[in-house]
DOLO-118708 format. One record per residue (C-alpha): x, y, z. Coordinates in steps of 0.001 Angstrom, whole numbers. Layout:
DOLO-118708
<east = X	north = Y	up = Z> .
...
end
This chain:
DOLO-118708
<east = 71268	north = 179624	up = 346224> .
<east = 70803	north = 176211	up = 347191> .
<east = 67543	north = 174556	up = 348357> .
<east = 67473	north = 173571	up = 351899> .
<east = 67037	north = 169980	up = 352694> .
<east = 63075	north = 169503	up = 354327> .
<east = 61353	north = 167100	up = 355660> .
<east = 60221	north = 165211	up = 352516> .
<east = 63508	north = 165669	up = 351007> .
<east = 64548	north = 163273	up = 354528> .
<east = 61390	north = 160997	up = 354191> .
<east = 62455	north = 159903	up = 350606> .
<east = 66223	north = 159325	up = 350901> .
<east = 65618	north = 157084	up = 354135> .
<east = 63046	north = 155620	up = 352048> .
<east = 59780	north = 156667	up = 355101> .
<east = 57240	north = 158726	up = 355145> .
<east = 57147	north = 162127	up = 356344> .
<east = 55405	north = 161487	up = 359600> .
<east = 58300	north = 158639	up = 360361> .
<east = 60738	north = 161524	up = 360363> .
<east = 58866	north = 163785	up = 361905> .
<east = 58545	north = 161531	up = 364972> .
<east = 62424	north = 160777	up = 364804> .
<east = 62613	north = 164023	up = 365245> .
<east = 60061	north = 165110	up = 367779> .
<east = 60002	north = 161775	up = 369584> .
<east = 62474	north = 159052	up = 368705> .
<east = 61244	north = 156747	up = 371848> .
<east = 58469	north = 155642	up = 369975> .
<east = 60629	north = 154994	up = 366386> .
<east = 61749	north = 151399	up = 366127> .
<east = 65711	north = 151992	up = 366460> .
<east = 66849	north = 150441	up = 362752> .
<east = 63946	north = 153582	up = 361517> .
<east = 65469	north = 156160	up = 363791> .
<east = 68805	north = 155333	up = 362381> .
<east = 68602	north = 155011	up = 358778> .
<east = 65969	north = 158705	up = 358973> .
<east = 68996	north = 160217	up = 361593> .
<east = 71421	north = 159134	up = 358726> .
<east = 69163	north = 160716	up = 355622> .
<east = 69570	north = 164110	up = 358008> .
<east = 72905	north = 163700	up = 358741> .
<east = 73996	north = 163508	up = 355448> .
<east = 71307	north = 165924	up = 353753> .
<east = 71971	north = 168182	up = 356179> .
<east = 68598	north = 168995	up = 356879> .
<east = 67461	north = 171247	up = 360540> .
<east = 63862	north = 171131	up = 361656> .
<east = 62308	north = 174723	up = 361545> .
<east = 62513	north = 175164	up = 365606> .
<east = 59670	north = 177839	up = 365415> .
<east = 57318	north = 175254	up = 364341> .
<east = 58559	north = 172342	up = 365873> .
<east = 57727	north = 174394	up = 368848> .
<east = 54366	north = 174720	up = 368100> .
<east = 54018	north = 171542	up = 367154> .
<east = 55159	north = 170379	up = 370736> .
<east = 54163	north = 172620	up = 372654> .
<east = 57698	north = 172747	up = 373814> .
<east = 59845	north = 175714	up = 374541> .
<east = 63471	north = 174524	up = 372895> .
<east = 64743	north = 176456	up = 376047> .
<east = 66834	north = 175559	up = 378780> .
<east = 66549	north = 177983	up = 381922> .
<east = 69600	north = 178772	up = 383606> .
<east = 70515	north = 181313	up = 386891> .
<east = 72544	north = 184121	up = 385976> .
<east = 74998	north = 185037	up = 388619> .
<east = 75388	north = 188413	up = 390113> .
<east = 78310	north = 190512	up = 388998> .
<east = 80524	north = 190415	up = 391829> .
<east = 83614	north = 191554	up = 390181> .
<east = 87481	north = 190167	up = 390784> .
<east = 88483	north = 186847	up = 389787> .
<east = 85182	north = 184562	up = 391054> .
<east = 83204	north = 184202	up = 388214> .
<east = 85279	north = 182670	up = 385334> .
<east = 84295	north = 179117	up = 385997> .
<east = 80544	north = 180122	up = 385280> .
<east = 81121	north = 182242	up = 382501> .
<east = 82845	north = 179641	up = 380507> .
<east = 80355	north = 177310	up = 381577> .
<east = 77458	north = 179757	up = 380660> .
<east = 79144	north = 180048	up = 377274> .
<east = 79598	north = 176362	up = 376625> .
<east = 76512	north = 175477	up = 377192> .
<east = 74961	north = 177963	up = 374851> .
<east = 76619	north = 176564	up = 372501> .
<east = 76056	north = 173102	up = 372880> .
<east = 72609	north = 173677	up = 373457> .
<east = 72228	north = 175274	up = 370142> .
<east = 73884	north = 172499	up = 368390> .
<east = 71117	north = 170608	up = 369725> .
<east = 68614	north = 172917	up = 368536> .
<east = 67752	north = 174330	up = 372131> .
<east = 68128	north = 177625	up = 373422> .
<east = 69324	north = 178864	up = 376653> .
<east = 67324	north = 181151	up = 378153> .
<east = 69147	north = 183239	up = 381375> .
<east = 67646	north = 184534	up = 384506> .
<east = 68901	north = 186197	up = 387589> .
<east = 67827	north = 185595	up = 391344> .
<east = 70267	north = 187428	up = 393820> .
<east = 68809	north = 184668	up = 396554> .
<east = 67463	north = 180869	up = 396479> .
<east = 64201	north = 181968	up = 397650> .
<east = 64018	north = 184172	up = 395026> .
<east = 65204	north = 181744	up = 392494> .
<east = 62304	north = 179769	up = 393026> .
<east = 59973	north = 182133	up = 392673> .
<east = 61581	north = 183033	up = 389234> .
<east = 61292	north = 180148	up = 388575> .
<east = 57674	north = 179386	up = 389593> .
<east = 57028	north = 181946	up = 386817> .
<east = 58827	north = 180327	up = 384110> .
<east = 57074	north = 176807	up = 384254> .
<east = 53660	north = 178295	up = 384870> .
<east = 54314	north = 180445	up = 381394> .
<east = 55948	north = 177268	up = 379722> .
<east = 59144	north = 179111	up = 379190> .
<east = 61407	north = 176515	up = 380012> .
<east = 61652	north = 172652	up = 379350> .
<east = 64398	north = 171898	up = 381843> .
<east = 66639	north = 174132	up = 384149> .
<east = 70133	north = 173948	up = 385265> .
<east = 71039	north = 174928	up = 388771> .
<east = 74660	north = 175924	up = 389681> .
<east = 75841	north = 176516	up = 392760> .
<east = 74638	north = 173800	up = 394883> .
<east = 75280	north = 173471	up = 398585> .
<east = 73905	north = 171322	up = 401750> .
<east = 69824	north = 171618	up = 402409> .
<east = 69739	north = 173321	up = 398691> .
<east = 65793	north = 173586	up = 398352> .
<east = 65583	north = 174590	up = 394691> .
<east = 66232	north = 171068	up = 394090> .
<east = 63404	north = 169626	up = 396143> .
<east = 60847	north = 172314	up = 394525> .
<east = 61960	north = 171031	up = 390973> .
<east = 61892	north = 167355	up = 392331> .
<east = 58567	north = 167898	up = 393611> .
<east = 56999	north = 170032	up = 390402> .
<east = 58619	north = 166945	up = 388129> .
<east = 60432	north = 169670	up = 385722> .
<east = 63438	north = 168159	up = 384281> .
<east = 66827	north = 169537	up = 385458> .
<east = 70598	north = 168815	up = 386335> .
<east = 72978	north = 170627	up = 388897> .
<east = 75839	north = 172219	up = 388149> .
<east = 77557	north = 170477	up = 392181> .
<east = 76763	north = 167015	up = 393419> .
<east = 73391	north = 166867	up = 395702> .
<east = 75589	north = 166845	up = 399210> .
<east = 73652	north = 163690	up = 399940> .
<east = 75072	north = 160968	up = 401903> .
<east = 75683	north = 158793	up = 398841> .
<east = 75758	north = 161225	up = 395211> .
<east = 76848	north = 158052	up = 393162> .
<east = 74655	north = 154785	up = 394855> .
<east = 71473	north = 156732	up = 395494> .
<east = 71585	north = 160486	up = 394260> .
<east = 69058	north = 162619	up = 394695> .
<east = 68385	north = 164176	up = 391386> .
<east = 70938	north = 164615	up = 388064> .
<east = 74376	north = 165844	up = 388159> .
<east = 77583	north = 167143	up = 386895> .
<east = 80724	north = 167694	up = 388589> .
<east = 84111	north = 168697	up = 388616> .
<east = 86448	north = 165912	up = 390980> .
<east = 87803	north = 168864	up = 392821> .
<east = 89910	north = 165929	up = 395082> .
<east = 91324	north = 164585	up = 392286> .
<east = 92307	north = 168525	up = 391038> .
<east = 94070	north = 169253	up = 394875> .
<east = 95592	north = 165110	up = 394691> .
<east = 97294	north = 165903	up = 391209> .
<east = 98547	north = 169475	up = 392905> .
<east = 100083	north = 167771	up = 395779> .
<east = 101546	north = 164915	up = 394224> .
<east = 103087	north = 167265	up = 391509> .
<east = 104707	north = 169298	up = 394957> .
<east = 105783	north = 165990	up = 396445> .
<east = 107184	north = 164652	up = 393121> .
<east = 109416	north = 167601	up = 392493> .
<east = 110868	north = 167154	up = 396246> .
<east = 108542	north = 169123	up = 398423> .
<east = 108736	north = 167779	up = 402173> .
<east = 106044	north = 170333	up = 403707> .
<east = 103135	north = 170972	up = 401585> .
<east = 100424	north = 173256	up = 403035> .
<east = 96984	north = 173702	up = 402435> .
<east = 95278	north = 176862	up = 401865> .
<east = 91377	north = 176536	up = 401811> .
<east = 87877	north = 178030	up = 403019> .
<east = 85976	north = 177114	up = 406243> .
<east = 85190	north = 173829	up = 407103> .
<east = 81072	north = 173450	up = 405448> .
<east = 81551	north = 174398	up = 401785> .
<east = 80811	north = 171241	up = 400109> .
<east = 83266	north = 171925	up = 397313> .
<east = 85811	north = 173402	up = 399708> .
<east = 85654	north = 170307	up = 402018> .
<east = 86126	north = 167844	up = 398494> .
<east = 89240	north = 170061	up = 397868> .
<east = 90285	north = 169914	up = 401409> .
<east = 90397	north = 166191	up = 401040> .
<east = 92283	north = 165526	up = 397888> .
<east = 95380	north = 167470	up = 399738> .
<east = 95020	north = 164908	up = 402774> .
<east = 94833	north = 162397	up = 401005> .
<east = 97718	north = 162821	up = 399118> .
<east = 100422	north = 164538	up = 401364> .
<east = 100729	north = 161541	up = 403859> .
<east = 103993	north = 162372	up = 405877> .
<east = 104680	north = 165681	up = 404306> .
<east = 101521	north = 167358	up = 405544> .
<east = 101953	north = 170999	up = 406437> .
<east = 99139	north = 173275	up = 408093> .
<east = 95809	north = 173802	up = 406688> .
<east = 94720	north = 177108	up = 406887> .
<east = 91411	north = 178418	up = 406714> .
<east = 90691	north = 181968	up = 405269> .
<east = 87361	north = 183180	up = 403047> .
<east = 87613	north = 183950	up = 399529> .
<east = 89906	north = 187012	up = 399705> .
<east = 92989	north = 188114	up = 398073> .
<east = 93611	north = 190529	up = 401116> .
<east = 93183	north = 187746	up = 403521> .
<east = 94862	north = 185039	up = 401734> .
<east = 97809	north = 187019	up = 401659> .
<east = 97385	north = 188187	up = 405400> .
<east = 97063	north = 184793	up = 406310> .
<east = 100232	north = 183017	up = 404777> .
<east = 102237	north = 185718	up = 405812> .
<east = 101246	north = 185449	up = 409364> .
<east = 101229	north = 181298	up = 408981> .
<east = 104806	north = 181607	up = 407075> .
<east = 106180	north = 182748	up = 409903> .
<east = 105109	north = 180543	up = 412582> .
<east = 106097	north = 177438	up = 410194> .
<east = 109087	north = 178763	up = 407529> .
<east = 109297	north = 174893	up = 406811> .
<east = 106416	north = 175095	up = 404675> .
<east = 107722	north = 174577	up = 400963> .
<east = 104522	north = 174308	up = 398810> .
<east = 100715	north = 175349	up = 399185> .
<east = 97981	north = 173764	up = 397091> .
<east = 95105	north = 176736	up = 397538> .
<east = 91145	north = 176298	up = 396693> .
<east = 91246	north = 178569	up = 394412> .
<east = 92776	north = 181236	up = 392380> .
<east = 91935	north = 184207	up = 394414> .
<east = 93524	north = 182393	up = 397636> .
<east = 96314	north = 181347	up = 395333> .
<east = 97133	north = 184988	up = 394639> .
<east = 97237	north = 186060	up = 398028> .
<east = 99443	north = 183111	up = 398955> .
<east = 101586	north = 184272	up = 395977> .
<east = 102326	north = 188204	up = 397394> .
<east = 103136	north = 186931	up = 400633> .
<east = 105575	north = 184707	up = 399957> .
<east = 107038	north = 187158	up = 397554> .
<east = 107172	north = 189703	up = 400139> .
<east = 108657	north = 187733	up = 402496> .
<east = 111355	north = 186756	up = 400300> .
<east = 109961	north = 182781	up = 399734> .
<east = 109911	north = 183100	up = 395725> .
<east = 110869	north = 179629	up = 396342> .
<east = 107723	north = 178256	up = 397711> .
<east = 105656	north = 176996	up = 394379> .
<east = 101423	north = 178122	up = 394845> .
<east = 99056	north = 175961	up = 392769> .
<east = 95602	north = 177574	up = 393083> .
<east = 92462	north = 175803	up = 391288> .
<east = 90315	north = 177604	up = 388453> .
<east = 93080	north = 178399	up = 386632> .
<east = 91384	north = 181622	up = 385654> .
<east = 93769	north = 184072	up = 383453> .
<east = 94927	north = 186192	up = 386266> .
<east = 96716	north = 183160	up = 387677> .
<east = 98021	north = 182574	up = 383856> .
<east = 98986	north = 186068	up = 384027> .
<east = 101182	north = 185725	up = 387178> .
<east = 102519	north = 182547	up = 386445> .
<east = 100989	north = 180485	up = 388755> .
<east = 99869	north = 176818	up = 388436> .
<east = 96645	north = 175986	up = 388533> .
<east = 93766	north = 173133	up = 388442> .
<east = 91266	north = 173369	up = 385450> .
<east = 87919	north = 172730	up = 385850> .
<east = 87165	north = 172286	up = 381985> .
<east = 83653	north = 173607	up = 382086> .
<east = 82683	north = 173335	up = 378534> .
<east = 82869	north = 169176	up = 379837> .
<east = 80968	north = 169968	up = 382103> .
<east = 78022	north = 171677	up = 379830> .
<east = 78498	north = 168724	up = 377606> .
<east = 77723	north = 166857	up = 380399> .
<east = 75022	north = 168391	up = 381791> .
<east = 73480	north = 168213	up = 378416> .
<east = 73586	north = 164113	up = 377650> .
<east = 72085	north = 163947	up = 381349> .
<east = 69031	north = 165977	up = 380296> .
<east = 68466	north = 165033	up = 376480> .
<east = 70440	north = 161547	up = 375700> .
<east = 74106	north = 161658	up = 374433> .
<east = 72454	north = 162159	up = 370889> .
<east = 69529	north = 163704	up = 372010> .
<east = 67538	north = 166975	up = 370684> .
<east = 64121	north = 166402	up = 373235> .
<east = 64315	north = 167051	up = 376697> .
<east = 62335	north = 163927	up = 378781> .
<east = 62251	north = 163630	up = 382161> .
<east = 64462	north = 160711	up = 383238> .
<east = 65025	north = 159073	up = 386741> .
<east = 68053	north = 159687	up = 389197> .
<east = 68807	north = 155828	up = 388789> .
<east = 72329	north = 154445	up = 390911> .
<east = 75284	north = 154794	up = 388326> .
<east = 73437	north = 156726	up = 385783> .
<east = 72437	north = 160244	up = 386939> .
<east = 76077	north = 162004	up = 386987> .
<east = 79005	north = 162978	up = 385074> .
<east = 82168	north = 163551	up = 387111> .
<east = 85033	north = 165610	up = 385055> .
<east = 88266	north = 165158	up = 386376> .
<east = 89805	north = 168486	up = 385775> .
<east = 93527	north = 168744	up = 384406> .
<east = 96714	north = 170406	up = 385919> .
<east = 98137	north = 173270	up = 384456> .
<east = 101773	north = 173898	up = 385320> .
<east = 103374	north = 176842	up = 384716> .
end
């Protein structure tokens, strides 16, 4: 079998000593950049991985990245995180860091979880998903100075200019803008929208890439939770007071669906749904559908935390311009 690379083997190619790469990889801020990059080069092409067991010890870092795990809740919500979940698993990994998963079924009791995992050094950095107006798990982890990035914007008044911590997010307006415009480019003159009640931070974003697209060819909006059942009660009743509706842009798959059986049952086969998720029960009706692109997003949440080449979580400030990543997600017609 062949030797693995270590750290001398690294020190002698990039012609340093062993403590040189041992900083580049521990703590590269303190490496003079033409060092860091001829030692990252000798590992690169050695192929040589720190021993994360001692490196942790060494640190007195974790390697771990805490993330909530959501509760089952069955259907088609879900997907989205999963993938996400998944993605950034593996990314992390690349990066020698681990993920480490916990569940809260409440954001009071998310905290306390994760109260326990700083005070027991667990975790270097957290990311929080699911982020909505007056969110306090990101003021406790703003206040306790752990690193972390959201999974959903902050809700402040200004996200971009002055946001209130680090985040990633998918441009749902630009997923419901590219829906409509696709309806009003293949000669749709009444496009609907199908979305939740007005307060949802990510339903209102959605919300607003359909107005701001369908200009003269607005339809109804109508409002409906996330339901299947409802959705489908809801078009059908809406269909009927309005048959000139001929396209619906939904906010999201399971509303989709619904929106789908009615106008089936009604005999409106014609009438194209675009839902958003574009989870695989819409791919296995047929339906179009917005793509979030979540393993983007983990990639993204991941350069915010650690540096685009990074393998050390450090804190780093929520400066104008620099503390998000928006994805634009992609249309998937069917």
């Amino acid at each position: 079998m062949t030797k693995a690379p270590t750290v001398e083997d690294v020190a002698r190619v990039a012609g340093v000593s062993r403590q040189t790469v041992s900083n580049v990889v521990n703590t590269p801020g303190i490496v003079r950049e033409a060092t860091r990059i001829r030692v990252e080069a000798a590992i690169a092409e050695l192929g040589y991985r720190p021993h994360a067991a001692a490196r942790r010890l060494r640190t007195r870092r974790s390697s771990t990245i805490g993330i909530h795990l959501d509760p089952y809740a069955g259907g088609i919500a879900g997907v989205v995180l999963d993938r996400f979940v998944h993605a950034l698993t593996e990314r992390a990994s690349e990066r020698d860091m681990r993920v480490l998963l916990y569940a809260a079924r409440t954001a009071e009791e998310e905290i306390e979880r994760l109260g326990d995992l700083l005070e027991g050094g667990e975790v270097d950095a957290v990311v929080v998903t699911g982020t909505f107006h007056g969110d306090p798990r990101t003021g406790w982890l703003n206040e306790r100075g752990l690193p972390f990035v959201s999974f959903g914007r902050p809700w402040g008044e200004d996200d971009v200019a002055a946001p209130a911590h680090l985040w990633v997010d998918v441009d749902g307006a630009a997923g419901t803008r590219a829906a409509t415009e696709h309806l009003l480019s293949g000669g749709r003159g009444r496009v609907a929208f199908l979305g939740w009640p007005t307060g949802s931070g990510t339903g209102d974003e959605r919300e607003r890439g359909w107005r701001e697209s369908v200009g003269a060819a607005a339809g109804p909006r109508w409002v409906v939770e996330d339901s299947v059942a409802l959705a489908r009660d809801v078009i059908a009743e809406g269909l009927a007071r309005d048959p000139d509706v001929d396209g619906i842009v939904c906010a999201s798959d399971s509303l989709a669906i619904g929106a789908h059986l009615a106008t089936t049952v009604a005999g409106r086969a014609d009438i194209p749904v675009i839902g958003f998720d574009n989870t695989p029960a819409a791919e296995a009706l047929g339906l179009s559908s917005v793509e979030q692109l979540p393993e983007r997003v983990a990639s993204g949440a991941l350069d915010l935390l650690m540096g685009e080449e990074g393998t050390v979580v450090a804190p780093r400030p929520a400066t104008a311009g620099a503390a998000h990543r928006l994805v634009v997600p992609r249309l998937v017609v069917r």
